[in-house]
Backbone as CSV, one residue per row, in Angstrom:
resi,resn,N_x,N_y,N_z,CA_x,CA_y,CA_z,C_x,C_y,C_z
1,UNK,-25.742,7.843,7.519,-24.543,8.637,7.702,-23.756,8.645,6.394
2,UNK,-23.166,9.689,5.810,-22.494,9.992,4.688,-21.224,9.659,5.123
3,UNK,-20.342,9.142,4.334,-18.926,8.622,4.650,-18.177,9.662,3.898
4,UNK,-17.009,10.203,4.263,-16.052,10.920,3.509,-15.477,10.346,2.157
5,UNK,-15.283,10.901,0.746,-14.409,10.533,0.182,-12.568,9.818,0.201
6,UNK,-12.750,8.279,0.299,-11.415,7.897,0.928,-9.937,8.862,0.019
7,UNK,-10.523,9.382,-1.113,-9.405,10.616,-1.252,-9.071,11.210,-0.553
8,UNK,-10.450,12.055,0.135,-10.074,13.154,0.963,-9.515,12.914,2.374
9,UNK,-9.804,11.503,2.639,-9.462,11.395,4.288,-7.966,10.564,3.776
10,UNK,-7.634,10.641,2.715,-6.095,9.737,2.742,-5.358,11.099,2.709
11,UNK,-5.824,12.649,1.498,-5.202,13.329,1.800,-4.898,14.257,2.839
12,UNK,-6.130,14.219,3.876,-6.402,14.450,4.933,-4.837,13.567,6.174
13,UNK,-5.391,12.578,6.217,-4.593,11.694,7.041,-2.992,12.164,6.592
14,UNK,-2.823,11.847,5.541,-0.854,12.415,5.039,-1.027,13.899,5.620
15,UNK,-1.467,14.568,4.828,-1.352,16.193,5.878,-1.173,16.212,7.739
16,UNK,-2.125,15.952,8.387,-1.758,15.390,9.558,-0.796,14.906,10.099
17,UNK,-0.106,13.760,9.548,1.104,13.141,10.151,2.134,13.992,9.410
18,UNK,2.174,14.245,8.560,3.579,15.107,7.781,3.374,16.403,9.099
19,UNK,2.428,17.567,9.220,2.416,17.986,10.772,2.944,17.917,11.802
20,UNK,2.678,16.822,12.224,3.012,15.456,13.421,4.359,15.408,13.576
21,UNK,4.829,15.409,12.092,6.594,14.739,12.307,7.028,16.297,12.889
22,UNK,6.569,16.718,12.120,6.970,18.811,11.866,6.814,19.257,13.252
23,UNK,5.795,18.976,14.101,5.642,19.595,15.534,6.465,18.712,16.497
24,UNK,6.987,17.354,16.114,7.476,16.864,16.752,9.294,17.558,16.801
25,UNK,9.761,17.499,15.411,10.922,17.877,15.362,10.992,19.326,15.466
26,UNK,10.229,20.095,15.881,10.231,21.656,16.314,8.858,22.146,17.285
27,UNK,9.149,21.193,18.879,7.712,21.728,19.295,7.418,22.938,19.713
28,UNK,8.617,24.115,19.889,8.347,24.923,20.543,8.284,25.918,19.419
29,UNK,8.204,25.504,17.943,7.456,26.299,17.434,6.508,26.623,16.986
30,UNK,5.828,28.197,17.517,4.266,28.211,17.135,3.277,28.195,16.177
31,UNK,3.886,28.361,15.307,3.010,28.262,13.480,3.016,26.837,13.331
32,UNK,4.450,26.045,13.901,4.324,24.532,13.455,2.888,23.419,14.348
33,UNK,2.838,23.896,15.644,2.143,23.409,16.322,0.898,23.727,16.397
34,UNK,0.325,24.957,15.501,-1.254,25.226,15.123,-1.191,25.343,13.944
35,UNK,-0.615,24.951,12.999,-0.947,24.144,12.069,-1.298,22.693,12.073
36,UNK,-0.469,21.626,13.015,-0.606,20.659,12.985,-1.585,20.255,14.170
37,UNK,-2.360,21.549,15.013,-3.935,21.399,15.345,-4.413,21.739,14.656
38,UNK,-4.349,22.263,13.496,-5.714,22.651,12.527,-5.805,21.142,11.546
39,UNK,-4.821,20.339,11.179,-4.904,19.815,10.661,-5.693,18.619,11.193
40,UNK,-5.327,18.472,12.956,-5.767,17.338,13.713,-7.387,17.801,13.851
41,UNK,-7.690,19.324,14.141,-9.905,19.596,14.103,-9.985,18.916,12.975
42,UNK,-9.479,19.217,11.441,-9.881,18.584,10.009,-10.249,17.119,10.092
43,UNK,-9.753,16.638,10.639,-9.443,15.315,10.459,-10.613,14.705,11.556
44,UNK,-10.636,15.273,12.862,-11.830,14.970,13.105,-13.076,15.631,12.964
45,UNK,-13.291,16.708,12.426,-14.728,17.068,12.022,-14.839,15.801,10.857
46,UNK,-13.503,15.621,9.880,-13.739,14.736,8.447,-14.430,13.176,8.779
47,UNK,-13.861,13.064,10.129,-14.092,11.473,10.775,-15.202,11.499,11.709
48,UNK,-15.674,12.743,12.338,-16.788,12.101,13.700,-16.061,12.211,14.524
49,UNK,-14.841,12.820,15.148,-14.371,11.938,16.262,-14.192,13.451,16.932
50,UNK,-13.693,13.477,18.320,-13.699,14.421,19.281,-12.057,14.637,19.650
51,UNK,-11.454,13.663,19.440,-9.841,13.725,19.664,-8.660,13.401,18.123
52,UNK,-8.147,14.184,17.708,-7.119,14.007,16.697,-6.372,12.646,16.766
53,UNK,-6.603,12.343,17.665,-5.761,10.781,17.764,-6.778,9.636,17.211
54,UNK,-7.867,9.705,17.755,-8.653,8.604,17.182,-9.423,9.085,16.104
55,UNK,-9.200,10.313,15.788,-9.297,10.468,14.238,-8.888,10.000,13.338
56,UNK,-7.275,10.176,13.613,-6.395,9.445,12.906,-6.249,8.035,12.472
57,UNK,-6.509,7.642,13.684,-7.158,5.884,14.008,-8.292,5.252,13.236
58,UNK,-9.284,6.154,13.257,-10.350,5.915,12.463,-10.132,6.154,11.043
59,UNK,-9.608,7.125,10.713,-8.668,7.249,9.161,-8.348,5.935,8.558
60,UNK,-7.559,5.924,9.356,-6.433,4.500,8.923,-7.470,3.229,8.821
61,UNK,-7.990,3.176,9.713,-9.326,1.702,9.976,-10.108,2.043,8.348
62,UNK,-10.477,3.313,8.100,-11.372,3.585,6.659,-10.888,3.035,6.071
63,UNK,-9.424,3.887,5.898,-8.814,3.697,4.730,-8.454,2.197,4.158
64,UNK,-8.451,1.154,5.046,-8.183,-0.487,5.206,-9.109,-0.898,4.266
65,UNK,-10.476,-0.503,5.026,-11.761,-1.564,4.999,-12.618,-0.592,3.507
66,UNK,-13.344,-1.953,3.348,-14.625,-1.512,2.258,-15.750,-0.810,2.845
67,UNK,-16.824,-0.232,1.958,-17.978,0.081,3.008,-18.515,-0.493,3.523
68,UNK,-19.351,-1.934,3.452,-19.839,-2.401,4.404,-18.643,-2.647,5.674
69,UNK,-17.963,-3.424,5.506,-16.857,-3.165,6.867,-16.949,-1.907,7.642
70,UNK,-16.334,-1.186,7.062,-16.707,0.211,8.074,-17.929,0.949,8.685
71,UNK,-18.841,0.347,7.720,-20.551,0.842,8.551,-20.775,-0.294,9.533
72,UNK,-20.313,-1.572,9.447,-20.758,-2.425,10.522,-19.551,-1.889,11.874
73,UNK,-18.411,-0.960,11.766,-17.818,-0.570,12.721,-18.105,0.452,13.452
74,UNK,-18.996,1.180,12.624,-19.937,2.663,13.108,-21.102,1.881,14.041
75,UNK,-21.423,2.247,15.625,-22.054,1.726,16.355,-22.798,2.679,16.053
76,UNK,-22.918,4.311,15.460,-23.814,4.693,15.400,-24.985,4.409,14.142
77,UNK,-24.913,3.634,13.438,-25.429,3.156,12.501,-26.280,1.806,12.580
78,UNK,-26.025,1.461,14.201,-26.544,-0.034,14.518,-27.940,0.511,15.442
79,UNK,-28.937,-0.554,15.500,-30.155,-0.012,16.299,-29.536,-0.535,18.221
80,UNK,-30.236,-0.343,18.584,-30.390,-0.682,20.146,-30.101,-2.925,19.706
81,UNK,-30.536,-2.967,19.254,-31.064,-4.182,19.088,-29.337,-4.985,18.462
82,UNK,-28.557,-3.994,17.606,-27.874,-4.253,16.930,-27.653,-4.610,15.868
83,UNK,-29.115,-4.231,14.843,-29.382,-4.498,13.691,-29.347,-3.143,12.742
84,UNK,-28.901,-3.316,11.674,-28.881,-2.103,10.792,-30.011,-1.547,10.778
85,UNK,-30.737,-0.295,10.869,-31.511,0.649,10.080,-31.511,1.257,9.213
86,UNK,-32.533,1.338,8.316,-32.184,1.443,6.832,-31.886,2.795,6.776
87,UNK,-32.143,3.887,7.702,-31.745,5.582,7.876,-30.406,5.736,8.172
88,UNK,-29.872,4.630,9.428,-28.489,4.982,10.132,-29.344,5.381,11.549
89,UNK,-30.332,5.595,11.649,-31.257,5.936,13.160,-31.232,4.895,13.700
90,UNK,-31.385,5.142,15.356,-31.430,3.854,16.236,-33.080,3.498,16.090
């Protein structure tokens, strides 16, 4: 599995929450609140994830850890067995 550039998912992640604050302090407006879903798909197509929230989550966890840390947190990268494969395949 290819990991994102932690540039892109830090500038990724700030875009998002700057959004966040923006849809929060104006929700009933509509440019503010699909922008700050376009920003939340980005963030999870950028991460793997299916929900903008644990995108975000997973962001932040990247952005912490080194690579090995974060590939031993990717279960999809572990076999059945729970041992690394040298592909990322189970």
């Amino acid at each position: 599995m290819l990991l994102p550039a932690k540039s892109e998912v830090a500038r990724q992640l700030r875009r998002y929450r700057a959004w966040e604050r923006s849809m929060l302090a104006s929700p009933s407006d509509v440019a503010v609140r699909a922008t700050f879903e376009d920003s939340g798909y980005t963030l999870c197509v950028l991460m793997g994830k299916r929900c903008a929230r644990e995108a975000a989550e997973a962001a932040e966890r990247y952005l912490r850890t080194n690579l090995v840390t974060c590939a031993q947190e990717q279960p999809e990268l572990l076999s059945p067995s729970g041992r690394k494969t040298p592909s990322g395949a189970a």
